[in-house]
C-alpha positions in Angstrom: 10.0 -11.0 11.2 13.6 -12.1 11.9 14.8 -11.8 8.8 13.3 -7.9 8.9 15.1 -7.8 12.0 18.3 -8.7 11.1 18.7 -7.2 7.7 17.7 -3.5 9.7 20.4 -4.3 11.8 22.4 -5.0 9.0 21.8 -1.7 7.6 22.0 0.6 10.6 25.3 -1.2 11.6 26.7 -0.5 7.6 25.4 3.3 7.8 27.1 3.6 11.3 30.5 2.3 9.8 30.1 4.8 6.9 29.3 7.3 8.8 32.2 6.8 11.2 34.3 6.8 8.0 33.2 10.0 6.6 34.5 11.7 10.2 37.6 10.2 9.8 38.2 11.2 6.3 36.2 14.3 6.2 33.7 13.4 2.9 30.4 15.0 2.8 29.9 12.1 0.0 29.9 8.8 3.1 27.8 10.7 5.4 25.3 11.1 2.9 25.1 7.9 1.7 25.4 6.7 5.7 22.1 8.7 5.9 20.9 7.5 2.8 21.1 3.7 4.1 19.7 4.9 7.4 16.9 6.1 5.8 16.4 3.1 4.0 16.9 0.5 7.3 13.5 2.7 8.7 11.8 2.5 5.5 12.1 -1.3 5.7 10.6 -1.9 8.6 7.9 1.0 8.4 6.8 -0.9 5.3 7.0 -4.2 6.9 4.6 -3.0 9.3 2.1 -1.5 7.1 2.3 -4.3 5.1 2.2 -6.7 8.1 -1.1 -4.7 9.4 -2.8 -4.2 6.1 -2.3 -8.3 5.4 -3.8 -8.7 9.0 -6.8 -6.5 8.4 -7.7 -8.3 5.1 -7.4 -11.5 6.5 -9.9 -10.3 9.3 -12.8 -9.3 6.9 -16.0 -11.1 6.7 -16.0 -13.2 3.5 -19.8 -12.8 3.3 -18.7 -9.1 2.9 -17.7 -9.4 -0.5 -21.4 -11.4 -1.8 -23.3 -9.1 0.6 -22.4 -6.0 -0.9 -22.0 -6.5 -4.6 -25.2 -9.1 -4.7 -26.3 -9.1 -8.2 -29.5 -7.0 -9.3 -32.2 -9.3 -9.2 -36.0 -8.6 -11.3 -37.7 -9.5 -7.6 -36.1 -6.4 -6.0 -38.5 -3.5 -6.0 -36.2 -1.5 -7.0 -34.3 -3.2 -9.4 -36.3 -1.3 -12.7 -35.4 2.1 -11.1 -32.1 1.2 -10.9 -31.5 -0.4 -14.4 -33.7 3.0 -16.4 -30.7 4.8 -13.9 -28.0 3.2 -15.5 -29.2 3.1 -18.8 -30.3 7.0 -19.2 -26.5 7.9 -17.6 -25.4 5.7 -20.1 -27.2 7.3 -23.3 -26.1 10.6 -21.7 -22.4 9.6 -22.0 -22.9 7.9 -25.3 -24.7 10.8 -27.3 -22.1 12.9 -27.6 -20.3 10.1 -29.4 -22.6 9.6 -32.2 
């Protein structure tokens, strides 16, 4: 987080000094690319938080989650048979038009 810190710091501090240099000498070309690193210090830490967030959200999920929900099909289910003559007839429905 520090290291976020300091390297946005970093980068607003370089697009003030190249913004301060474009007023002095009047080019359209250092404000622009003041902005551009500007842009660029926010997008860093906006994407450090998102990826902060997201990293503490999948951290948070149930591990039993991932077994409950794709739990193999089993012949005791009841309706494991209806299932499998599913599959298979959407199968042979994509696979005539091959042949």
């Amino acid at each position: 987080m520090v290291v976020v810190l300091l390297l946005a710091i970093a980068l607003v501090a370089w697009s003030l000094h190249l913004m301060q240099q474009a007023l002095s000498n009047k080019e359209f070309s250092l404000m622009l690319a003041g902005t551009l690193v500007a842009s660029a210090a926010a997008a860093l830490v906006v994407v450090y938080f998102l990826g902060n967030s997201s990293l503490r959200y999948l951290l948070s999920v149930d591990r039993n989650a991932y077994t409950t929900y794709n739990a193999p099909v089993t012949a005791n289910e009841s309706f494991a048979s209806v299932r499998q003559a599913t599959v298979l007839a959407d199968w042979n429905r994509l696979v005539e038009p091959l042949e």
